[in-house]
LUMNULUM-52551 format. One record per atom (N, C-alpha, C): x, y, z. Coordinates in steps of 0.02 Angstrom, whole numbers, padded with zeros to 5 digits, always signed. Example, Ala and Ser with C-alpha at 12.3 -4.5 7.8 and 13.67 -1.06 7.14 Angstrom:
+00660-00284+00390 +00615-00225+00390 +00660-00165+00390 +00642-00112+00354 +00684-00053+00357 +00645+00002+00394 
% end
This chain:
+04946+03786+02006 +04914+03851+02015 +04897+03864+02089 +04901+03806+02131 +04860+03839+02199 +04933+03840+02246 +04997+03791+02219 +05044+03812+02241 +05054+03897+02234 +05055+03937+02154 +05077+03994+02156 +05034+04055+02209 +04970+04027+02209 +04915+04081+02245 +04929+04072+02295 +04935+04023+02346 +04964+04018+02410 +05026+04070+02408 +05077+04053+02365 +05153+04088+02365 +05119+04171+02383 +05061+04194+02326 +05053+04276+02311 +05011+04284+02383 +04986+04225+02412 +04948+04285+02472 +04999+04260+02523 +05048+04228+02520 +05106+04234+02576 +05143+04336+02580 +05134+04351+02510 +05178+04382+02499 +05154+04456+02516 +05066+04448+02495 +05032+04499+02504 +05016+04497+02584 +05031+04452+02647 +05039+04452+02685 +05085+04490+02733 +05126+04478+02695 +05197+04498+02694 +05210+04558+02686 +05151+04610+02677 +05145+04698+02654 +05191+04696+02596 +05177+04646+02543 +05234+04678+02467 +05183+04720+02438 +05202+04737+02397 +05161+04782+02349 +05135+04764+02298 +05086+04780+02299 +05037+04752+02236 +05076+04739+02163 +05116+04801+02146 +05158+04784+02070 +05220+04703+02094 +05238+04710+02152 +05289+04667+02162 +05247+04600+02158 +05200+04595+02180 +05156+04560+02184 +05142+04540+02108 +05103+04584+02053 +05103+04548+01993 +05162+04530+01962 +05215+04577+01958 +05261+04544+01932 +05304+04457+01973 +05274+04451+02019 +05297+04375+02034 +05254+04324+02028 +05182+04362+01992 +05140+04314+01946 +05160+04303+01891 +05180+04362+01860 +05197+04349+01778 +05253+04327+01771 +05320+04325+01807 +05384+04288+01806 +05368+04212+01814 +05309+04196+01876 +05312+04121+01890 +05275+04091+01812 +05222+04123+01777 +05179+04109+01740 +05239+04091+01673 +05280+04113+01663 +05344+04099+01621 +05386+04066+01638 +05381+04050+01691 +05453+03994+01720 +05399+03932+01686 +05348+03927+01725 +05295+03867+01708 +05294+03857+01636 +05266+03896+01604 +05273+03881+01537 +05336+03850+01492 +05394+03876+01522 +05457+03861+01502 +05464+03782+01545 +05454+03789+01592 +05482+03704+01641 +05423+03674+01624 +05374+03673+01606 +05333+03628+01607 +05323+03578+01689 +05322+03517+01659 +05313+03455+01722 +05401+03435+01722 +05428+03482+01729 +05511+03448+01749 +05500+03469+01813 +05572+03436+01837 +05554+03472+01923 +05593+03518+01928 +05567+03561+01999 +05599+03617+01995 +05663+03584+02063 +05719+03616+01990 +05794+03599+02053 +05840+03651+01998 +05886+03648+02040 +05941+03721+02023 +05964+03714+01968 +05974+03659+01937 +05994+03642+01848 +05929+03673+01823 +05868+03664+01814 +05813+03697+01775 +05788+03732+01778 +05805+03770+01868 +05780+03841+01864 +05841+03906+01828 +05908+03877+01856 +05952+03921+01806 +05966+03894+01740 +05926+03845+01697 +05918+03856+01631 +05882+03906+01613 +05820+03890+01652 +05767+03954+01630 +05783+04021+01639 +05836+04038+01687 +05844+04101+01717 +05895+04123+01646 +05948+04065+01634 +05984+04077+01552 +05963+04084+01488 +05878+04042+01502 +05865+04057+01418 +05823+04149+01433 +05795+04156+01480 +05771+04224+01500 +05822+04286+01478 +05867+04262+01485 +05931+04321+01474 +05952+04339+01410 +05931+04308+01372 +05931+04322+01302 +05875+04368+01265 +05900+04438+01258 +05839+04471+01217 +05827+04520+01293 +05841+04506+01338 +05807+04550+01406 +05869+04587+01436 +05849+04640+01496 +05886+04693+01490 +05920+04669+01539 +05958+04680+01597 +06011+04654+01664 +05942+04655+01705 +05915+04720+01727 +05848+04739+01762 +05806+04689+01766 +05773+04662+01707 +05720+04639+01717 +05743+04562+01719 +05801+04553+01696 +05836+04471+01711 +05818+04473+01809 +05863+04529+01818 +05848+04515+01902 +05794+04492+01933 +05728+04525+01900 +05681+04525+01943 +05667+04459+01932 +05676+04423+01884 +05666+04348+01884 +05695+04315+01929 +05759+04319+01938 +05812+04303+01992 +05773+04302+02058 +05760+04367+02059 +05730+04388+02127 +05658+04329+02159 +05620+04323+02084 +05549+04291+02099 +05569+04207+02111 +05630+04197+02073 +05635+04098+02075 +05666+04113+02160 +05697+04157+02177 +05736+04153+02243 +05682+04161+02291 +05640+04202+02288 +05572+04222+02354 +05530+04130+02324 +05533+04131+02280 +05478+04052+02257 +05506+03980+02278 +05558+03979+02265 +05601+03907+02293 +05622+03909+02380 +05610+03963+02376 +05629+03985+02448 +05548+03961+02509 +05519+04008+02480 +05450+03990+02488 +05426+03879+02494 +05441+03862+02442 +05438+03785+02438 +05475+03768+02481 +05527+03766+02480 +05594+03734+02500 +05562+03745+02592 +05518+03774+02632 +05496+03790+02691 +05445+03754+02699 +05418+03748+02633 +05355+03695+02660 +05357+03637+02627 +05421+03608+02620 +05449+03558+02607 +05408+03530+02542 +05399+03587+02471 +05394+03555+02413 +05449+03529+02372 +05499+03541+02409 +05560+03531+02354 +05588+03513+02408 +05666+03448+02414 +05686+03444+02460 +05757+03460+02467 +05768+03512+02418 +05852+03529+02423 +05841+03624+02413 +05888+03661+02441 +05890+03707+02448 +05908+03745+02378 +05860+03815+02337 +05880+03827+02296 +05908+03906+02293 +05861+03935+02337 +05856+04009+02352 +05929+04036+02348 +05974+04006+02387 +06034+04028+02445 +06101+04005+02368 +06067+03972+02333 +06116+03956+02271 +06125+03977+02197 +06047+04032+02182 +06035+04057+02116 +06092+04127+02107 +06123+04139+02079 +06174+04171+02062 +06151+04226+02042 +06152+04295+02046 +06151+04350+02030 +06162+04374+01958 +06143+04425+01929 +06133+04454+01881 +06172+04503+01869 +06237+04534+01852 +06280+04590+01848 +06251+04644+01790 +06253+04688+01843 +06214+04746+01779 +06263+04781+01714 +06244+04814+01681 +06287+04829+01643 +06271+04908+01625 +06327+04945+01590 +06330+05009+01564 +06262+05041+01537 +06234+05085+01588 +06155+05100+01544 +06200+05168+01478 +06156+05118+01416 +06174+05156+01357 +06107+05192+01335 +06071+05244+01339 +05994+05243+01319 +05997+05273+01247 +05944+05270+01226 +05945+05279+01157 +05939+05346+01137 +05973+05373+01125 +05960+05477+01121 +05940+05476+01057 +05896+05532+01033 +05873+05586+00961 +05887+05656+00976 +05899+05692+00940 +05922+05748+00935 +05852+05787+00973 +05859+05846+00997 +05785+05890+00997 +05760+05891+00926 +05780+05916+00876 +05770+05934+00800 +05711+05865+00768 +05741+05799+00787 +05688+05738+00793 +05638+05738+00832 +05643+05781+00898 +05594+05767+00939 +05548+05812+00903 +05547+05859+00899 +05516+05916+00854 +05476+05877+00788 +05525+05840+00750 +05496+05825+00710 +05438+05751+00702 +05440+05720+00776 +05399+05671+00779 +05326+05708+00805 +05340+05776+00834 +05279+05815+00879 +05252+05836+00820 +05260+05840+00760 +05226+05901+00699 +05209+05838+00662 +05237+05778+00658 +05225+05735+00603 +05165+05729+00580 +05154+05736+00514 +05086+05753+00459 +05056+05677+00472 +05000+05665+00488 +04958+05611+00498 +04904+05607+00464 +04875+05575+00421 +04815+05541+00383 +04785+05507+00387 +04727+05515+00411 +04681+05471+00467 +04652+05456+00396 +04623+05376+00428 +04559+05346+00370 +04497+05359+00399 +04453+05368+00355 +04383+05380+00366 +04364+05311+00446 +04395+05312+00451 +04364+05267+00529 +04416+05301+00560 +04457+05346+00566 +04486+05374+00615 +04469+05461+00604 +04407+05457+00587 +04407+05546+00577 +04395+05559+00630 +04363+05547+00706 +04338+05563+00763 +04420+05568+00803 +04474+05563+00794 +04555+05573+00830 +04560+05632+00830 +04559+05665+00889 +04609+05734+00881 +04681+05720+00885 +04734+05715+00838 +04787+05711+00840 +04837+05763+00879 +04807+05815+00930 +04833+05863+00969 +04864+05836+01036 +04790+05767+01058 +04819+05755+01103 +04868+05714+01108 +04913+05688+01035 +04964+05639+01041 +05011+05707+01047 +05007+05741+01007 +05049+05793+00975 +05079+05809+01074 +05025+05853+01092 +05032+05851+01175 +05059+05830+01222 +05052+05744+01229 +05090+05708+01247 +05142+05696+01247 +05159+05696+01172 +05245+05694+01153 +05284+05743+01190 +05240+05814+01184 +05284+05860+01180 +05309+05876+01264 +05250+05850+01318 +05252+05855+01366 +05287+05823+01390 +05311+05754+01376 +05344+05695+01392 +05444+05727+01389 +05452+05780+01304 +05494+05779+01318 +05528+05842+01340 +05451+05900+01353 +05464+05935+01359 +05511+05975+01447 +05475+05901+01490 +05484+05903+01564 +05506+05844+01585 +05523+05804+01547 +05564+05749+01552 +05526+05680+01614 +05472+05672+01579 +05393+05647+01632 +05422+05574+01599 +05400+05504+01649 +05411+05473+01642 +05336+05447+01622 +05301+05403+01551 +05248+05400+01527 +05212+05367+01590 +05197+05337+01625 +05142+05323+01670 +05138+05403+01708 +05172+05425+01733 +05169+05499+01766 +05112+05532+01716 +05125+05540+01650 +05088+05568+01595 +05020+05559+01616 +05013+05489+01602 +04942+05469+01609 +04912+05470+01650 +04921+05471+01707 +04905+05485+01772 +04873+05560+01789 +04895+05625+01743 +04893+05685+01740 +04833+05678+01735 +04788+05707+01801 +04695+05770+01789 +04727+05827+01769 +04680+05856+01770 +04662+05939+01750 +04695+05984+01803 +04663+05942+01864 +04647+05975+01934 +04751+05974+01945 +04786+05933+01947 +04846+05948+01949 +04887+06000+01908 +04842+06034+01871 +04894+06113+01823 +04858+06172+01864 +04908+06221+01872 +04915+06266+01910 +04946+06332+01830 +04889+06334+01808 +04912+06385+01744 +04925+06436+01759 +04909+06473+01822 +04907+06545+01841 +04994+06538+01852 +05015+06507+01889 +05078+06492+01911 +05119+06469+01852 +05100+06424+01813 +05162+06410+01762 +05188+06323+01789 +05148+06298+01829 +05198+06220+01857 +05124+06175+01863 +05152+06099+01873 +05081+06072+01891 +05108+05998+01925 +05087+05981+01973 +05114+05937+02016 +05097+05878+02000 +05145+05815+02042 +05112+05751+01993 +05165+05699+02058 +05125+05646+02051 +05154+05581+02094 +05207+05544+02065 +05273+05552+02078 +05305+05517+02051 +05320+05450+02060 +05382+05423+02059 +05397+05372+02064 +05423+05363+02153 +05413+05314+02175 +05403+05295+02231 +05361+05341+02297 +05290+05360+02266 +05236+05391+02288 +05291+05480+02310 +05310+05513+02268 +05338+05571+02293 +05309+05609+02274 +05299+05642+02297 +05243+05730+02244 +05306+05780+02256 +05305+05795+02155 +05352+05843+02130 +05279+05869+02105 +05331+05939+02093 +05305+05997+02053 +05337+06015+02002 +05326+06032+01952 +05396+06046+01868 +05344+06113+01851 +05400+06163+01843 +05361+06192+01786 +05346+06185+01724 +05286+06231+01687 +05250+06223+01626 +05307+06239+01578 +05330+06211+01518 +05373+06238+01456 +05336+06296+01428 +05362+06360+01432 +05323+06408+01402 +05290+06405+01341 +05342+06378+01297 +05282+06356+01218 +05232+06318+01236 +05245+06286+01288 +05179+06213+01297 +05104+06254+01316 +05114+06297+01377 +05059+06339+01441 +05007+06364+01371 +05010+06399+01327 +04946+06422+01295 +04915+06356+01261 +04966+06293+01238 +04956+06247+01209 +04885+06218+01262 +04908+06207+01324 +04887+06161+01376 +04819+06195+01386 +04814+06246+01389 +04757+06292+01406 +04704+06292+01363 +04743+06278+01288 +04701+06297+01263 +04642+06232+01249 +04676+06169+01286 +04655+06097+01253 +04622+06079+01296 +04620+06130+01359 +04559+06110+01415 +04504+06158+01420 +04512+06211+01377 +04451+06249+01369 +04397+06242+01303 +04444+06212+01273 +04403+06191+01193 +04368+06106+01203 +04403+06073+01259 +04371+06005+01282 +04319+06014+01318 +04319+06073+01366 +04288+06074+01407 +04288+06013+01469 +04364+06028+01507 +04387+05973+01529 +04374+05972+01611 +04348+05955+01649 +04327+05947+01710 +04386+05952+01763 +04395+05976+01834 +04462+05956+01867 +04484+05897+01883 +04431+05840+01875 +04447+05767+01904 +04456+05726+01842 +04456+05772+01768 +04455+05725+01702 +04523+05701+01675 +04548+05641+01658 +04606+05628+01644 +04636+05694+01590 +04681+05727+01593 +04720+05770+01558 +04700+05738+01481 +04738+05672+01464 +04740+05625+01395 +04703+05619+01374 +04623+05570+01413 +04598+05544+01406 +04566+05562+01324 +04531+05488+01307 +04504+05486+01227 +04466+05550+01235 +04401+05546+01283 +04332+05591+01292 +04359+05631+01366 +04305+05696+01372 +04313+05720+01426 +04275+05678+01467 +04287+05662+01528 +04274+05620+01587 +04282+05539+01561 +04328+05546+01500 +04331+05475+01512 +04372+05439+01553 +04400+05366+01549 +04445+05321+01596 +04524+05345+01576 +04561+05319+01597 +04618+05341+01609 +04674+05311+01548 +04698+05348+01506 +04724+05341+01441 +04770+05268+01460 +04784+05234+01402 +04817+05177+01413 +04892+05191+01387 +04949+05152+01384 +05026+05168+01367 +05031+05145+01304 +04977+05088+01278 +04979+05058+01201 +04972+05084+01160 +04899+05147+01186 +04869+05201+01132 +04932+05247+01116 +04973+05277+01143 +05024+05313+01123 +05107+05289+01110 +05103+05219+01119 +05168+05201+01088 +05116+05154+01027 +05071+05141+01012 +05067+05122+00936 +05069+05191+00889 +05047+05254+00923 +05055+05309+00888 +05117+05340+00870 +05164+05313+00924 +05251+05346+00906 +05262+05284+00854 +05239+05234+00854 +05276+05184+00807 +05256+05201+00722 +05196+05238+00736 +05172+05254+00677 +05209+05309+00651 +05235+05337+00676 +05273+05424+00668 +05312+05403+00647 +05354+05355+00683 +05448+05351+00667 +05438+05298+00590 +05390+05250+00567 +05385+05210+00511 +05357+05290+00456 +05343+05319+00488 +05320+05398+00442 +05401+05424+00410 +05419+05431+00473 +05486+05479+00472 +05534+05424+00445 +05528+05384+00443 +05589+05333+00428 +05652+05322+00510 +05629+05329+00551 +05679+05354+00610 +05682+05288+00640 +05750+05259+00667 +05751+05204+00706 +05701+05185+00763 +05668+05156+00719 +05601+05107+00787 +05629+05094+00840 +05697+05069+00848 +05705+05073+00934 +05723+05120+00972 +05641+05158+00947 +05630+05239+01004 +05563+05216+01044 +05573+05243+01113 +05511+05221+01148 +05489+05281+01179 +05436+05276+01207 +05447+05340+01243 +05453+05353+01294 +05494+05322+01335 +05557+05336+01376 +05606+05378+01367 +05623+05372+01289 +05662+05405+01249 +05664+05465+01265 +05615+05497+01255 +05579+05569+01282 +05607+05576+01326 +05629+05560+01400 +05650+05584+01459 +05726+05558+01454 +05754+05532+01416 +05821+05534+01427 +05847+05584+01368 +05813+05602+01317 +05824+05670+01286 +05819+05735+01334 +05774+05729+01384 +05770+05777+01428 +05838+05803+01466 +05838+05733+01496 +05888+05764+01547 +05979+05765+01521 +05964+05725+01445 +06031+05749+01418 +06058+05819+01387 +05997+05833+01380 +05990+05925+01355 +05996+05975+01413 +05973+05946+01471 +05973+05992+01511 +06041+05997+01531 +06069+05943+01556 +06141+05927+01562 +06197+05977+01514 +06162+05973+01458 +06210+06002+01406 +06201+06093+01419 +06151+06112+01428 +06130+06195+01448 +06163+06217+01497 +06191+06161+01559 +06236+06177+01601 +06203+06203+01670 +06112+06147+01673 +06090+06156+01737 +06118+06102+01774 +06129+06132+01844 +06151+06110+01888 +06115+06024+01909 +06147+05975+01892 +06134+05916+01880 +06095+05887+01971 +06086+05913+02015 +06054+05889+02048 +05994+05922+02066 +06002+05984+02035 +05918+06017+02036 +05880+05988+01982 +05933+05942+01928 +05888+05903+01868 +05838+05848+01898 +05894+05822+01928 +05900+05758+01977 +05814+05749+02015 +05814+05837+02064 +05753+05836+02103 +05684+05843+02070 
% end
């Protein structure tokens, strides 16, 4: 353990980024578990890197790749290991992204799905899943983007509402017209503050979690009978395959 914490404040030294940073905690925390007290040399770290590859996507095989290569690399300098491993772990070849599509007609029908709360779930407004869904596939939002959504980022007068994307970028999307009276109407009946999470359980509460709404899609699709391997990711690659199909110009999708 004080080998790996040394490794993470080399790295956080190093200006990586905090996510790069946990994820080369939680990769090492699984190599360990898997190697136990064997030693680490290029036969047992590319076992582990082989039994990893089973069940996991090309992507996230890499980033393992990536963490035994920055980690052996790391040793191999301060002479914990005395043979070179970094310069010899073999790469990961990606493969054909296939994503999982549903029709709109499904998406529709996971947003309306009839729900029956038990007397310990009478306090749920089921609007704001309903919401979520619809927003997710309505603008093709990638779910942390979702959650991330205040108040203070919708611009109702206008019709759009801005949001941090992926690699700190600020986009703007407009509102789906069916959605805008929807949206309006779920921050005036909350009585929702500009700094209050959009999602959140309560008004001014903490910031919605990704579990609370994929145990709720899992509950829909075991409703609907619909192939469980839907996530909601799903949602945004329905997006932009529809849009594609309407015949918008694929790099204004893109932006």
């Amino acid at each position: 353990q004080k080998i790996i914490d040394s490794f993470l404040k080399t790295k956080a030294r190093d200006y990586a980024k905090p996510s790069t940073i946990a994820r080369h905690q939680y990769n090492l925390k699984y190599f360990f578990k898997y190697n136990g007290r064997r030693e680490i040399c290029l036969r047992n770290v590319e076992r582990f890197i082989d039994h990893y590859m089973k069940g996991h996507r090309p992507a996230t095989v890499r980033s393992v790749v990536n963490t035994m290569k920055c980690f052996t690399r790391f040793l191999y300098e301060r002479r914990r290991i005395k043979r070179s491993i970094h310069d010899r772990l073999r790469g990961v070849k990606d493969q054909p992204f296939k994503p999982k599509l549903i029709s709109p007609a499904q998406v529709q029908q996971i947003t309306v799905c009839p729900r029956i709360w038990s007397k310990y779930h009478s306090y749920i407004d089921r609007r704001r899943y309903d919401l979520f869904f619809e927003l997710l596939a309505g603008c093709g939002l990638r779910c942390s983007e979702t959650l991330n959504l205040k108040v203070s980022d919708f611009d109702f007068s206008n019709g759009e509402f801005t949001f941090t994307g992926k690699g700190s970028e600020i986009r703007t999307v407009p509102i789906p017209m069916l959605l805008l009276n929807d949206l309006i109407g779920w921050v005036e009946e909350k009585r929702l503050r500009p700094n209050d999470f959009f999602f959140a359980k309560e008004p001014g509460g903490r910031q919605p979690s990704r579990a609370t709404f994929t145990d709720e899609l899992k509950k829909r699709l075991e409703i609907l009978r619909l192939d469980k391997d839907i996530h909601l990711h799903t949602f945004r690659h329905v997006f932009i395959t529809e849009a594609y199909r309407t015949g918008l110009d694929p790099i204004k999708v893109m932006k």
